[in-house]
C-alpha positions in Angstrom: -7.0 -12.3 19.5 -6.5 -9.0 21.0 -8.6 -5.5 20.3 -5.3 -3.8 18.5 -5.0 -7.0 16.5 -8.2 -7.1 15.4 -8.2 -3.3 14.6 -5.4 -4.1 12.3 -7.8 -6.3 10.1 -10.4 -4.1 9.8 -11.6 -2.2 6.9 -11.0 1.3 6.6 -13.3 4.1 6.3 -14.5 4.3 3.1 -13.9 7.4 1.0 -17.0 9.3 0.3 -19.0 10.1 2.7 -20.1 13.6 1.8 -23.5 14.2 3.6 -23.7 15.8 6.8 -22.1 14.2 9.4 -25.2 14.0 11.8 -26.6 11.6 8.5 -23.4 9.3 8.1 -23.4 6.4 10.6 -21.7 2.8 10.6 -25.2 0.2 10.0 -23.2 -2.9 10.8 -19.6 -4.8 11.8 -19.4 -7.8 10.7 -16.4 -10.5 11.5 -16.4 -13.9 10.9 -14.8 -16.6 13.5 -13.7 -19.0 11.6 -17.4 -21.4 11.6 -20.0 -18.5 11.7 -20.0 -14.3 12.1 -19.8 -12.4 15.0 -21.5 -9.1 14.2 -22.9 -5.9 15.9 -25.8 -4.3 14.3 -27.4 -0.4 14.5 -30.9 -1.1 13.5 -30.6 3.5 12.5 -32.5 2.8 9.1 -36.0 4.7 9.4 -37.7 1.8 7.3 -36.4 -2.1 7.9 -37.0 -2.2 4.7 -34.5 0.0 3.3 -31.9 -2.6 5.1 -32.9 -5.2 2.1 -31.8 -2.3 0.1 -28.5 -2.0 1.9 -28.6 -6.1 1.9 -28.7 -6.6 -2.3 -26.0 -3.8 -2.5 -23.9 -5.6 -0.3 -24.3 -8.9 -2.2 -23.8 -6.9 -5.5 -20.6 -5.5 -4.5 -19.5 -9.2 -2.9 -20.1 -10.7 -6.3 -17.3 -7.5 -8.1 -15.1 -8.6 -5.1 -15.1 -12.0 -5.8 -15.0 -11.7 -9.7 -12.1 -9.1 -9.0 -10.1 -10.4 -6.2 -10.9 -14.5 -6.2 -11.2 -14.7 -10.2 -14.8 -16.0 -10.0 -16.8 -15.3 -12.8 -19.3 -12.4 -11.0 -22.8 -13.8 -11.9 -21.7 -17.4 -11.0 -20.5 -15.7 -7.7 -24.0 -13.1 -7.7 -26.2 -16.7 -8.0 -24.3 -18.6 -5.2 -24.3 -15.6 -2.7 -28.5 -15.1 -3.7 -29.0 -19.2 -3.0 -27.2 -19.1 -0.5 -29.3 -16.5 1.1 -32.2 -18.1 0.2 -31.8 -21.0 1.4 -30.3 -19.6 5.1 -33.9 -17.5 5.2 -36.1 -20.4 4.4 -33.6 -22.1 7.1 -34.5 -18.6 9.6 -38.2 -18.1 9.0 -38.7 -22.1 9.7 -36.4 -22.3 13.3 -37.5 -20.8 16.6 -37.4 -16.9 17.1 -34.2 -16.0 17.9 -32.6 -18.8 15.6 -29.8 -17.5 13.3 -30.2 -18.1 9.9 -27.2 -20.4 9.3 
C-alpha cells in the first residue's frame, strides 16, 4: 500500500486542541496489518506513568466506539478490551526483553 493511500485512511486531527502549540504533540500512530500493529511511538510524556493515563482513556473511548459504531454493549466491550490487556501484559512481563506483548 502506498504513503497517499494510507494517508487517506488515517484519522483526522482532532478538534480541540487549544493549548499552546509548543504543548500539543501527536504521542503515538498506530495501524494495524492485518495479524498485529505497526506503530510509531513519541515517548514526550514527562512521567511514563502518565502514559497509563493516556492508555485507560484510550480503552474508555474504544469501549463508546464500539458500543456506538459496532452495537456492543460498552461495558461488555470495556471488560474484553481490559482482559485482553491483561492477559497480553502478563504475556509481556513473562517473554524476553524486547518481546511484544501479543
Amino acid at each position: 500500500m502506498d504513503a497517499k493511500a494510507l494517508e487517506q485512511r488515517a484519522l483526522p486531527i482532532p478538534d480541540g486542541l487549544d493549548a499552546p502549540e509548543d504543548q500539543v504533540i501527536e504521542l503515538a500512530r498506530v495501524w494495524w496489518n492485518g495479524t498485529g500493529p505497526l506503530m510509531n511511538i513519541r515517548p514526550a510524556l514527562a512521567e511514563p506513568g502518565a502514559v497509563g493515563v493516556v492508555l485507560a482513556e484510550l480503552a474508555w473511548h474504544y469501549s463508546h466506539a464500539y458500543a456506538e459504531h459496532r452495537g456492543l454493549d460498552q461495558a461488555t466491550a470495556f471488560k474484553a478490551i481490559c482482559d485482553s490487556w491483561s492477559a497480553a501484559h502478563a504475556r509481556a512481563a513473562a517473554s524476553a526483553e524486547g518481546a511484544t506483548a501479543q
